[in-house]
C-alpha positions as CSV (number, residue, x, y, z in Angstrom):
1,X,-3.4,29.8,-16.4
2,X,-1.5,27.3,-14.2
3,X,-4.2,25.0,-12.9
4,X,-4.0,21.3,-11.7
5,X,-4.6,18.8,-14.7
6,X,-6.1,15.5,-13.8
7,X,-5.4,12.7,-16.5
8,X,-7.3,9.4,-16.6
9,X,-6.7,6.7,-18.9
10,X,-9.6,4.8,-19.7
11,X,-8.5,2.1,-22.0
12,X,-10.7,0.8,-24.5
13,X,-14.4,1.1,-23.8
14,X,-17.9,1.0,-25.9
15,X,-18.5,4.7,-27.2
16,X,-22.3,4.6,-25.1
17,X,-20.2,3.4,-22.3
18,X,-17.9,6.2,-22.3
19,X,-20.7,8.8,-22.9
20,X,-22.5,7.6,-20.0
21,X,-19.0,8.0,-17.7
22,X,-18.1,11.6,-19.2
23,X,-21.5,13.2,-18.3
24,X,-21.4,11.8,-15.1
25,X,-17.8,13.7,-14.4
26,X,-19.0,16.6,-16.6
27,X,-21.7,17.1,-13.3
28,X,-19.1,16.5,-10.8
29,X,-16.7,19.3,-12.4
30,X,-19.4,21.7,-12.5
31,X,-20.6,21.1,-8.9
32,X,-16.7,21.6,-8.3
33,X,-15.7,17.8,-6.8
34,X,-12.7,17.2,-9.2
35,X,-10.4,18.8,-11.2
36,X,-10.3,19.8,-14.5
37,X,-9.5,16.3,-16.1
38,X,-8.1,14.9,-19.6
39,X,-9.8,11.3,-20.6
40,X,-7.8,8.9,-22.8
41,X,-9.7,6.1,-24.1
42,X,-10.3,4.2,-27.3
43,X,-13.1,2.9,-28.4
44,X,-14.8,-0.1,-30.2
45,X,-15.3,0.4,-33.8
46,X,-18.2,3.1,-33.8
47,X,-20.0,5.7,-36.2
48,X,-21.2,9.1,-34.2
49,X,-23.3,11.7,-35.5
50,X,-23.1,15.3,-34.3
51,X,-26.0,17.3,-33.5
52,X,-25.9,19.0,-37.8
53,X,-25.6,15.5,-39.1
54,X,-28.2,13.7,-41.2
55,X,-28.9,10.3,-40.8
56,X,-27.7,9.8,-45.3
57,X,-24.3,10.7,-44.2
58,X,-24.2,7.2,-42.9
59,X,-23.4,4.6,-46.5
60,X,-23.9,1.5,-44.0
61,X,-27.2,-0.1,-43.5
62,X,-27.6,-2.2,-40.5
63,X,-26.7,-5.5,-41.8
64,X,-23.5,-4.4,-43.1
65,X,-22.6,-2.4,-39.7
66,X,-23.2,-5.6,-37.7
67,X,-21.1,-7.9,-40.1
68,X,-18.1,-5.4,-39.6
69,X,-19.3,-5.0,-36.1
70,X,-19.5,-0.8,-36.2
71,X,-22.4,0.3,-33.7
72,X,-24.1,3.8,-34.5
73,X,-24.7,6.6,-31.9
74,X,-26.2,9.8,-32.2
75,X,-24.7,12.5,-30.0
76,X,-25.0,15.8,-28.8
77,X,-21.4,17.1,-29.6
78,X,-20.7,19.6,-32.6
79,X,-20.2,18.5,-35.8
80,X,-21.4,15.9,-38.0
81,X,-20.2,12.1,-38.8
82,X,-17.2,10.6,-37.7
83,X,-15.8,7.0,-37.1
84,X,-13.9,5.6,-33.9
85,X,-12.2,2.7,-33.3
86,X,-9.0,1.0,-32.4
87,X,-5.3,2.7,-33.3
88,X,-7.8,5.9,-32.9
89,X,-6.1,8.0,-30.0
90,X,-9.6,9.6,-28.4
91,X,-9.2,12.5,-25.6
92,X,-12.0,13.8,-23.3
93,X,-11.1,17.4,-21.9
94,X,-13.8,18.0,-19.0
95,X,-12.8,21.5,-18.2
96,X,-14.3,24.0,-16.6
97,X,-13.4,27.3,-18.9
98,X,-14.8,30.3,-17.0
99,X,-15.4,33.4,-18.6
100,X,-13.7,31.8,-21.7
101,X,-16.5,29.1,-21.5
102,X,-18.2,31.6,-24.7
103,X,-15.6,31.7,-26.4
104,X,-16.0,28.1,-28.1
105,X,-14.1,28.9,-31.3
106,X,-11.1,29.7,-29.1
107,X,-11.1,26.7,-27.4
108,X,-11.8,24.5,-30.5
109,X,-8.3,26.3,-32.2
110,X,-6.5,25.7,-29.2
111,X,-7.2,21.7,-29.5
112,X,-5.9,22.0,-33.2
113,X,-3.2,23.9,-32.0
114,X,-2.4,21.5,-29.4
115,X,-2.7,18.6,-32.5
116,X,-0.5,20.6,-34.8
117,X,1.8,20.6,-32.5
118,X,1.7,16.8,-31.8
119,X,2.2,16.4,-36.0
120,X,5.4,18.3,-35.5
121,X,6.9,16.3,-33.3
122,X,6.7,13.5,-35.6
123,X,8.2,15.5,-38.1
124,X,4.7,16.3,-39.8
125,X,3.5,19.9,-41.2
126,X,0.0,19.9,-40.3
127,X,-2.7,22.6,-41.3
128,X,-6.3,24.3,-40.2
129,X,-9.3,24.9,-42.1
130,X,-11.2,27.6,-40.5
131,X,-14.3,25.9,-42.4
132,X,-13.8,22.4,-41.3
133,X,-12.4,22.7,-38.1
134,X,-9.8,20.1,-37.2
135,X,-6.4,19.1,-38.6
136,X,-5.3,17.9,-42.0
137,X,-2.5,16.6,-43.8
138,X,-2.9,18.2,-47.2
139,X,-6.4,17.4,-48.1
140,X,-6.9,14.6,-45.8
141,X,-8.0,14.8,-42.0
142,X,-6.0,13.1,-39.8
143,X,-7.8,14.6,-36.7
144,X,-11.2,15.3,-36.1
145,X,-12.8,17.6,-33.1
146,X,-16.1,17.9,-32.0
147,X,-16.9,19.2,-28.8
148,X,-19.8,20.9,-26.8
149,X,-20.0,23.2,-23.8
150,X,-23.0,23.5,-20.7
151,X,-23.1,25.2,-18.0
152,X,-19.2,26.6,-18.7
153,X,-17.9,22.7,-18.8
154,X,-16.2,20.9,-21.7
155,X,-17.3,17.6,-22.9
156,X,-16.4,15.2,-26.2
157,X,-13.5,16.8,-27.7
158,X,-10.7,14.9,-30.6
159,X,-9.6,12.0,-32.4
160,X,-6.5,11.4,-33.6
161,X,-6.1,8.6,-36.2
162,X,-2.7,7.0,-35.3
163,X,-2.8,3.4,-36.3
164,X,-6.7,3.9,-37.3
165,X,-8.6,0.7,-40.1
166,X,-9.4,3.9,-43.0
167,X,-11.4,1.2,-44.4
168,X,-14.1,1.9,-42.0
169,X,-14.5,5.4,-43.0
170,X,-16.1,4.2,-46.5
171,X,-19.1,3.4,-44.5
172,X,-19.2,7.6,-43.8
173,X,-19.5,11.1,-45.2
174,X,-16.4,12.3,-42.8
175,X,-17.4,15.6,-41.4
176,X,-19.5,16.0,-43.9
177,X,-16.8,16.1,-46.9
178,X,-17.5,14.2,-50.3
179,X,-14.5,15.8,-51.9
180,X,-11.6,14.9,-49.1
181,X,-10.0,11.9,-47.4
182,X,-9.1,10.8,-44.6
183,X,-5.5,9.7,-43.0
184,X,-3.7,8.3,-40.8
185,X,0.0,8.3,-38.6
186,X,1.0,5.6,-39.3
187,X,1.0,5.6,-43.0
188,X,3.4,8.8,-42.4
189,X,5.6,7.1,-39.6
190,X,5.2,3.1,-39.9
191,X,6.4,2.2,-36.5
192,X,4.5,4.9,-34.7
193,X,2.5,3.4,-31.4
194,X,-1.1,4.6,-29.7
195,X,1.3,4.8,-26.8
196,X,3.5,7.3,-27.9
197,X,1.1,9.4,-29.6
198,X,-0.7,9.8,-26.0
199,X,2.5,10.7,-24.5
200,X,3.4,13.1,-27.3
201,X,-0.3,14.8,-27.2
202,X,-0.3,15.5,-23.3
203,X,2.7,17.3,-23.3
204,X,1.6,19.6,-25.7
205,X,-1.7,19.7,-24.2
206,X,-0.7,21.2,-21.2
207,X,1.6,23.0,-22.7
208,X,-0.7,24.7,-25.3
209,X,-3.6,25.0,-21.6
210,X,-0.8,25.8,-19.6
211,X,-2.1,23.4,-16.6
212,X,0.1,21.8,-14.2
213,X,-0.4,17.8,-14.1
214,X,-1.3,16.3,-11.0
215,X,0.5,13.3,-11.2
216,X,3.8,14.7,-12.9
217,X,5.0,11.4,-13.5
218,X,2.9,11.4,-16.5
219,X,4.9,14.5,-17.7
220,X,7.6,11.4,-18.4
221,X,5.4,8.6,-19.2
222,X,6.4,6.7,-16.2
223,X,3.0,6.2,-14.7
């Protein structure tokens, strides 16, 4: 596949927000009006629960989410609770996959692939779990995916945890997982920025997709 890769960068945004934005260009890739397209953004501190998840899987009552100021939103990707927030390196993929479009466990290892990949590059051995998909550092997850596919269009997708609060993630059963952590970049590479981890995980992106970018000053981080 060499197809043309449109990349937007979204900054930080509320997760509903964000949501609301990524169906809207999930419709307009379907109906064909713009390319398949890679969303940065990162968002204010947020619990999200997949479409498996029970509501107990969230240790927070109200009170104490709105004193940290963590909202809660139910969603219909895969998977079941996670956390976002700030230092948290969040990418959209709103791709239109064809014939490969039932082949969702393909696509989900290519995204670990494409994070393994982005580990090694900071001189990091990361590793799969063909039960809990994402990617892990020993027996903590430094990257969770969750994604879900209509009508042969991707929507949600990962998190990376780069300079990610893990405090927040007490207020969580991550993925599900009483008996694992959670970690993140920076605690392995102190100086590491959001900035360069975005850089780092769109070049293996494409490379891992094989698309072309559109705008291939982006290829050098100089737009």
């Amino acid at each position: 596949m060499d197809r043309m890769l449109r990349v937007a960068n979204w900054g930080r945004l509320p997760y509903d927000a964000a949501l609301a934005e990524q169906r809207r260009l999930v419709e307009d890739r379907r109906a064909g009006r713009i390319p398949d397209t890679l969303i940065w953004v990162e968002h204010d501190p947020v619990y999200t629960l997949g479409r498996r998840a029970p509501d107990e899987h969230v240790l927070f009552g109200p009170e104490q989410r709105e004193r940290l100021g963590i909202a809660l939103a139910r969603t219909d990707r895969g998977g079941e609770a996670t956390y976002h927030g700030p230092g948290q390196l969040v990418g959209y993929p709103i791709l239109a996959l064809g014939k490969a479009a039932r082949q969702a466990v393909a696509y989900v290892t290519r995204l670990e692939e494409t994070l393994l990949r982005v580990l090694s590059d900071f001189g990091l051995t990361g590793t799969r779990d063909r039960a809990n998909r994402g990617v892990w550092i020993g027996a903590d997850k430094i990257a969770a995916i969750g994604v879900r596919i209509a009508g042969g269009v991707t929507m949600h997708g990962f998190a990376l945890n780069v300079r990610t609060d893990l405090h927040h993630y007490e207020g969580i059963v991550p993925c599900g997982m009483r008996d694992r952590g959670v970690t993140s970049l920076h605690r392995f590479v102190p100086a590491v920025t959001l900035a360069e981890a975005r850089q780092a995980t769109l070049r293996r992106f494409v490379e891992v997709f094989g698309f072309r970018l559109e705008d291939p000053a982006l290829a050098e981080g100089t737009a």
